[in-house]
C-alpha positions as CSV (number, residue, x, y, z in Angstrom):
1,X,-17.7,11.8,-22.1
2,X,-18.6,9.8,-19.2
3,X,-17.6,6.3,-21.2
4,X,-14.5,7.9,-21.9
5,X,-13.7,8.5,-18.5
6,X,-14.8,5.3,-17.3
7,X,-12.1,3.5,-20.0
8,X,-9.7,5.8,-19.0
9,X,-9.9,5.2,-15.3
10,X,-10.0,1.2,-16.7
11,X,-6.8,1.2,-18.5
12,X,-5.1,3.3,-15.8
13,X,-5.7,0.3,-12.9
14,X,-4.5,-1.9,-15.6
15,X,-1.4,-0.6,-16.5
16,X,-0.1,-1.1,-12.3
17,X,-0.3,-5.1,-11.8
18,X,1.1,-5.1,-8.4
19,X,4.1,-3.7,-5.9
20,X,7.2,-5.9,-6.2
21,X,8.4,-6.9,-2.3
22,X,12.6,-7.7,-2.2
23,X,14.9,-7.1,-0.1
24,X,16.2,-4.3,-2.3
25,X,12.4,-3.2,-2.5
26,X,12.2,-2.5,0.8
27,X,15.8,-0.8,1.1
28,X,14.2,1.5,-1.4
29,X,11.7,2.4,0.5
30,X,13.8,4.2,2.7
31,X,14.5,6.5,0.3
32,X,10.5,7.0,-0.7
33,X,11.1,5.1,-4.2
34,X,8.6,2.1,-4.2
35,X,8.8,-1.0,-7.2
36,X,6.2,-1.9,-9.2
37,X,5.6,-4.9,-11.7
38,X,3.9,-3.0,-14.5
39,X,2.3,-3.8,-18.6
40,X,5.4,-4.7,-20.5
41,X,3.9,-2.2,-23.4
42,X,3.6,1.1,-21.2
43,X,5.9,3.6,-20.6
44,X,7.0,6.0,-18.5
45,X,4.6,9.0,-18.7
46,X,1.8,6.4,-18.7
47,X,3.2,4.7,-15.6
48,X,3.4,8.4,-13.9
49,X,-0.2,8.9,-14.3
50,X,-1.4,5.8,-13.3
51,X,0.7,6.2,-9.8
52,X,-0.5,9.7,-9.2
53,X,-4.2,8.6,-10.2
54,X,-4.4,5.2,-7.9
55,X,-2.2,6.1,-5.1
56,X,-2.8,10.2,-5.3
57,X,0.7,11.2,-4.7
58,X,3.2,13.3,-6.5
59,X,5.7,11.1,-8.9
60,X,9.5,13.0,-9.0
61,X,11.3,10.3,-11.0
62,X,10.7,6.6,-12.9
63,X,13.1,4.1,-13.6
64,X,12.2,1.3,-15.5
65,X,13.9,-2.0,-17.1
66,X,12.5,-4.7,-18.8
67,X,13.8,-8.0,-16.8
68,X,14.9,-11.3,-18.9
69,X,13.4,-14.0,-18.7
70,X,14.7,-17.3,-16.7
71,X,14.3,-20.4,-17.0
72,X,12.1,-22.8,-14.3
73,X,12.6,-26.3,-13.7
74,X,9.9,-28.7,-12.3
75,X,11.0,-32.3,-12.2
76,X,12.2,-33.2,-15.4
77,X,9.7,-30.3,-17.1
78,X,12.0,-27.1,-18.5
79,X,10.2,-24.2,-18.8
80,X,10.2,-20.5,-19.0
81,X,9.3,-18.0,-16.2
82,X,7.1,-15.0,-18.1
83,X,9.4,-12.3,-19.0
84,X,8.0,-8.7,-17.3
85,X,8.4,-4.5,-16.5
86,X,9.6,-3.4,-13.6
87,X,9.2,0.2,-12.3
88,X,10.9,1.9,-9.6
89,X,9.0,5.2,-8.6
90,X,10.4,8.3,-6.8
91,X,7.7,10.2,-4.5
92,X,7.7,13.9,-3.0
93,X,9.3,13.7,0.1
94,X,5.9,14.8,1.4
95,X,4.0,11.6,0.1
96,X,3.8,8.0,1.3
97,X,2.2,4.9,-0.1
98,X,1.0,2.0,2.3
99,X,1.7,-1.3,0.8
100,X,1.8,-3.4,4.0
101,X,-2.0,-3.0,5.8
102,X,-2.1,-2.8,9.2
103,X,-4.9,-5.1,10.8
């Protein structure tokens, strides 16, 4: 029982790879919906747990699309930028999450 728990809690930190910081990321914010970069093979109701778990906060609403992937150019090199997930979570009004730390 405890293993399980400690693979669940594993794959849970996994799923979330890190907050995505745009201009129309931080518009968002305004409106209490934060963007993630997320696994490409998870979905929705997997993404909603793994918010509520790590951040403990109340998910309303996810959006999520599957960016293409572009091409990247270094000297005379062509290559291809890795393709990924991107979420775009909708909190409570009552809940917050702190992405910039204050020193």
């Amino acid at each position: 029982m405890v293993i399980n728990s400690l693979i669940f809690k594993h794959k849970m930190i996994d799923i979330i790879k890190y907050p995505l910081i745009t201009d129309k990321a931080t518009r968002l914010l305004e409106n209490n919906q934060y963007s993630f970069i997320v696994d490409s093979k998870s979905n929705k109701s997997a993404i909603k747990m793994a918010i509520e778990y790590l951040f403990n906060v109340e998910v309303i609403k996810i959006n999520t699309s599957n960016l293409p992937r572009k091409k990247k150019r270094i000297g005379k090199y062509l290559g291809w930028k890795p393709q990924y997930k991107k979420a775009i979570v909708t909190l409570s009004e009552n809940d917050t999450i702190n992405l910039f730390a204050e020193n």
